[in-house]
C-alpha positions in Angstrom: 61.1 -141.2 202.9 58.7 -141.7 205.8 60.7 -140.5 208.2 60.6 -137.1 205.7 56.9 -137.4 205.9 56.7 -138.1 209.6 59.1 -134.6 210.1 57.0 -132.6 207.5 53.8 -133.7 209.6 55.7 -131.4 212.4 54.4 -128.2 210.5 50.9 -129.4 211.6 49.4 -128.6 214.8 51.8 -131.0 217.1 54.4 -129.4 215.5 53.3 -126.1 217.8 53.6 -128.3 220.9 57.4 -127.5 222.2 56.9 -131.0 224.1 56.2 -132.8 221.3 58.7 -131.1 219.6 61.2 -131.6 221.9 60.1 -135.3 222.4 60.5 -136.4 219.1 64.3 -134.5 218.8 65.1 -136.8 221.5 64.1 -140.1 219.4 66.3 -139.0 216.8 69.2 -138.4 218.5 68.9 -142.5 219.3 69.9 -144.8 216.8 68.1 -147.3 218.6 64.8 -144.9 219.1 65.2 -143.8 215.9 64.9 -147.2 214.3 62.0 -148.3 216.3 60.2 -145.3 215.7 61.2 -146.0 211.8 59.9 -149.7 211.9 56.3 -148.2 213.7 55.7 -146.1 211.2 56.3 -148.7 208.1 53.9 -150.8 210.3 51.0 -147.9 209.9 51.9 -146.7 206.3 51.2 -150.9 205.2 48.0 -150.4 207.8 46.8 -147.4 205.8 47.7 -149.0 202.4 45.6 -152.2 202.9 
């Protein structure tokens, strides 16, 4: 479910940035990146929920 949130956030202005874009396709191609960048953003989410 974050990840969902994280990819819906691409409709936002970084979404516009082909870089960014392109950036963050990379990530997901890696199973490896892909869990890191999973495990960062459970690490915000419990930031913001404190």
């Amino acid at each position: 479910i974050e990840l969902r949130e994280a990819l819906v956030a691409l409709k936002g202005p970084l979404g516009n940035i082909p870089a960014f874009r392109t950036r963050l396709q990379e990530l997901m191609d890696s199973e490896e990146s892909r869990s890191k960048l999973l495990s960062e953003l459970e690490i915000v989410s419990q930031d913001l929920n404190k």
